[in-house]
C-alpha positions as CSV (number, residue, x, y, z in Angstrom):
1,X,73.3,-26.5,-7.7
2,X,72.1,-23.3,-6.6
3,X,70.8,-20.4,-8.9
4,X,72.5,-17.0,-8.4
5,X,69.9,-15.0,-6.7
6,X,67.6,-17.7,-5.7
7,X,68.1,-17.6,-1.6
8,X,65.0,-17.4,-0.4
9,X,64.4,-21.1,0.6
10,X,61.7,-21.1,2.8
11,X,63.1,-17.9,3.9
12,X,62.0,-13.8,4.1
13,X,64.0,-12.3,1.7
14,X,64.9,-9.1,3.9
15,X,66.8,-7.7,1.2
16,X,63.5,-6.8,-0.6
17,X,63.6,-2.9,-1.3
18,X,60.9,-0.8,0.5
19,X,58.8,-0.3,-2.7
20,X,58.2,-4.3,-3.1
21,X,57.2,-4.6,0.5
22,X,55.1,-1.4,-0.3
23,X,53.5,-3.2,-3.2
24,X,52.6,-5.9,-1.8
25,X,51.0,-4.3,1.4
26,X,48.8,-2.3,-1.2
27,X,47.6,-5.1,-2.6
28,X,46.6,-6.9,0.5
29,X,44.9,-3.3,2.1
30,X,43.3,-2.4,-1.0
31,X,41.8,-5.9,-1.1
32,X,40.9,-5.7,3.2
33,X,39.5,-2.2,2.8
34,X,37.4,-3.1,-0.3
35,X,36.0,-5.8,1.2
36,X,35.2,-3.7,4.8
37,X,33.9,-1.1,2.5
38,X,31.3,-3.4,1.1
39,X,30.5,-5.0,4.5
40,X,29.8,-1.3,6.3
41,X,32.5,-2.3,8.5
42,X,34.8,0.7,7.5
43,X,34.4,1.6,11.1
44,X,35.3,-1.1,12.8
45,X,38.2,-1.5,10.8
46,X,39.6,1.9,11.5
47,X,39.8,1.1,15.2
48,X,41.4,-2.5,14.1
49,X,44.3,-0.8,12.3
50,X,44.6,2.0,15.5
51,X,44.7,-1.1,17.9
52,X,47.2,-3.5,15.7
53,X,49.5,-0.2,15.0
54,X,49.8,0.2,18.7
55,X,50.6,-3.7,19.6
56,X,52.9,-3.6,17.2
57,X,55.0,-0.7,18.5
58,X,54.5,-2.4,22.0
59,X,55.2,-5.9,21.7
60,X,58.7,-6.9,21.1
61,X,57.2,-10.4,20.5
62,X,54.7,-9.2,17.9
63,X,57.1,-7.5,15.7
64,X,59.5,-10.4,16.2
65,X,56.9,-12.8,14.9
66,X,56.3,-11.2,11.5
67,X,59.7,-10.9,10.9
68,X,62.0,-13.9,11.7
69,X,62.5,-16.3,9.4
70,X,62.7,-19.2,11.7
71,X,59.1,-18.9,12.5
72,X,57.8,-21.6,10.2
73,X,54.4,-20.5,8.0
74,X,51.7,-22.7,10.1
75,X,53.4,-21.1,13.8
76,X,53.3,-17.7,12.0
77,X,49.6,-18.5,11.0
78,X,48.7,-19.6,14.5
79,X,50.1,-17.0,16.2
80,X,48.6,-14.1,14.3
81,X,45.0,-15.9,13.8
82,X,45.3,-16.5,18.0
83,X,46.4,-12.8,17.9
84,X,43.7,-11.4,16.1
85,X,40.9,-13.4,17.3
86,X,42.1,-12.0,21.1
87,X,42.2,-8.1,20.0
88,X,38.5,-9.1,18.0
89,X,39.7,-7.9,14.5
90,X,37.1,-7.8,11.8
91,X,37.2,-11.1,10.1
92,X,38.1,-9.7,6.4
93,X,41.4,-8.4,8.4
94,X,42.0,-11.9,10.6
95,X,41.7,-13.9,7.4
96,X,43.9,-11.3,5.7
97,X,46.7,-11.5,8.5
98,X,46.4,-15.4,8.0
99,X,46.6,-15.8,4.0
100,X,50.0,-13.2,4.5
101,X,51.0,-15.7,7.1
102,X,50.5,-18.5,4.7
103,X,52.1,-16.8,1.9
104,X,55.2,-15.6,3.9
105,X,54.4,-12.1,3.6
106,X,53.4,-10.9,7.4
107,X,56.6,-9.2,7.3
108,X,54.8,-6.7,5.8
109,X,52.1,-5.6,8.0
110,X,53.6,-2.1,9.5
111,X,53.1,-0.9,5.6
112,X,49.8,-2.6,5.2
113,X,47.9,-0.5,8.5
114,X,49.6,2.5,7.1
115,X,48.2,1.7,3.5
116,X,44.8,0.9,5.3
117,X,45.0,3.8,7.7
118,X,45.5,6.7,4.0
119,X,42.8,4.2,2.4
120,X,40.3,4.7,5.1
121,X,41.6,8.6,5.8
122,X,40.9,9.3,2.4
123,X,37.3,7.7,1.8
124,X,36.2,9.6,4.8
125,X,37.8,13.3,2.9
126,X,40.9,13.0,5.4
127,X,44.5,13.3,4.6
128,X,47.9,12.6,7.6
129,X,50.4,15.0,7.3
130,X,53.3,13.5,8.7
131,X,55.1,16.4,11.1
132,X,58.8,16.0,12.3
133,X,59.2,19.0,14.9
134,X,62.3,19.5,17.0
135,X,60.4,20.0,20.0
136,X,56.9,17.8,20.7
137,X,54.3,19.8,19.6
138,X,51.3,21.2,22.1
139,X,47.9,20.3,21.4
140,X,47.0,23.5,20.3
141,X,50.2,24.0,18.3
142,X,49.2,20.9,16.5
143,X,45.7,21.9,16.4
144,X,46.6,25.1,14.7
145,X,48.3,23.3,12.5
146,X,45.7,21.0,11.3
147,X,43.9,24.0,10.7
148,X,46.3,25.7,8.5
149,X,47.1,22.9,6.3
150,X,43.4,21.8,6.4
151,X,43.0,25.7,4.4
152,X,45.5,24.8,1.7
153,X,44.5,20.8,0.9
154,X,41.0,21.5,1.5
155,X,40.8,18.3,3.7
156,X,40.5,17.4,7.2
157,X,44.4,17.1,8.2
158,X,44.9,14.6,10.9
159,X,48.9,15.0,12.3
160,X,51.1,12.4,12.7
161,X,53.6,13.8,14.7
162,X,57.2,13.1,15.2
163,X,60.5,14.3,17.1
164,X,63.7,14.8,15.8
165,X,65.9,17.0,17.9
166,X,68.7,17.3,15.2
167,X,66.1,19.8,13.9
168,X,67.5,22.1,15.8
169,X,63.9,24.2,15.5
170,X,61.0,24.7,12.6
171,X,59.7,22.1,11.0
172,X,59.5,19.4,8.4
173,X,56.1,18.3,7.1
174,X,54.8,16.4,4.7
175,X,51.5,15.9,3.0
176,X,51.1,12.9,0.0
177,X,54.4,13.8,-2.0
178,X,54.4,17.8,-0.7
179,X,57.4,18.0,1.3
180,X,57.6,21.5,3.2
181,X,60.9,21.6,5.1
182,X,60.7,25.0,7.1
183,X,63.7,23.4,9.8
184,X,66.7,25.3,10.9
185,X,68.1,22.6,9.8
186,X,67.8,22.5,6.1
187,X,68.4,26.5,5.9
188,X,71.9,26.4,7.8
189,X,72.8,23.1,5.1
190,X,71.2,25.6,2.2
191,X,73.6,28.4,3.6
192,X,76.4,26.4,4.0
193,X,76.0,25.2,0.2
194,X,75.7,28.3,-1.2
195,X,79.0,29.5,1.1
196,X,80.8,26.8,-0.6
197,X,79.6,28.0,-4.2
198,X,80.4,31.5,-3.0
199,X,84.3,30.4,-1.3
């Protein structure tokens, strides 16, 4: 007899809302970056997280293997031990990547080298600022930009930029839980709200 609720079976439970999966990457990059930290291997770890993020938006395969459920735990461990040890990832990060494999939690790891990306950002007196422009953004546009919002955090501001052409034009950018929405978007959906008050 089955329990109501109980499907996991050997199973990712991809139902699991966002702030779960968030959870449990936190716990995983606080314990990675503490442990880099300690080692003077901050560094190295940076570039880890840079490389991984980027193999991870490239590979098809990659993303497929931390995310099916019919990879069993010990293929999902090999494969992401073999991957590691190929790119040369810091060991505290391999053996991380592994005990998520062994625990069924790989499914994870876009969250976890965003968590470790703010936790390394921030120990160096950095903060992202993640920009959604209708248009890509020039280097010196984005530049500029650094530098303004650099003035009001009082951090270095490192962009993570992002195009969405249902902008229309302006932009939307967010810093920790500051939200600046300056689109043409949002003011034509403010002015048609207040119309409909108005009408």
């Amino acid at each position: 007899m089955r329990r109501a609720g109980a499907r996991k079976v050997g199973r990712v439970d991809v139902s699991e809302p966002a702030s779960i999966s968030s959870g449990i990457a936190a716990r995983y990059a606080t314990a990675i970056f503490e442990i880099a930290n300690e080692s003077n291997a901050l560094g190295n770890l940076e570039s880890n997280v840079t490389d991984l993020s980027a193999a991870l938006e490239a590979s098809e395969e990659l993303r497929g293997l931390i995310s099916s459920p019919l990879v069993s735990r010990d293929e999902q461990e090999k494969a992401i031990t073999a991957v590691a040890q190929k790119m040369g990832l810091e060991a505290v990060l391999r053996d991380g990547l592994a005990l998520m494999a062994q625990k069924r939690r790989l499914f994870v790891l876009p969250q976890l080298l965003e968590q470790l990306s703010a936790l390394i950002s921030e120990e160096k007196g950095e903060v992202t600022a993640d920009v959604t422009s209708a248009k890509a953004l020039t280097k010196t546009q984005s530049e500029k930009l650094s530098k303004t919002l650099a003035a009001r955090v009082g951090k270095t501001v490192n962009i993570n930029a992002t195009v969405d052409e249902s902008l229309i034009g302006g932009l939307v950018v967010k810093v920790g839980s500051k939200m600046i929405d300056t689109s043409i978007r949002s003011k034509l959906n403010s002015l048609q709200n207040a119309m409909k008050e108005v009408g």
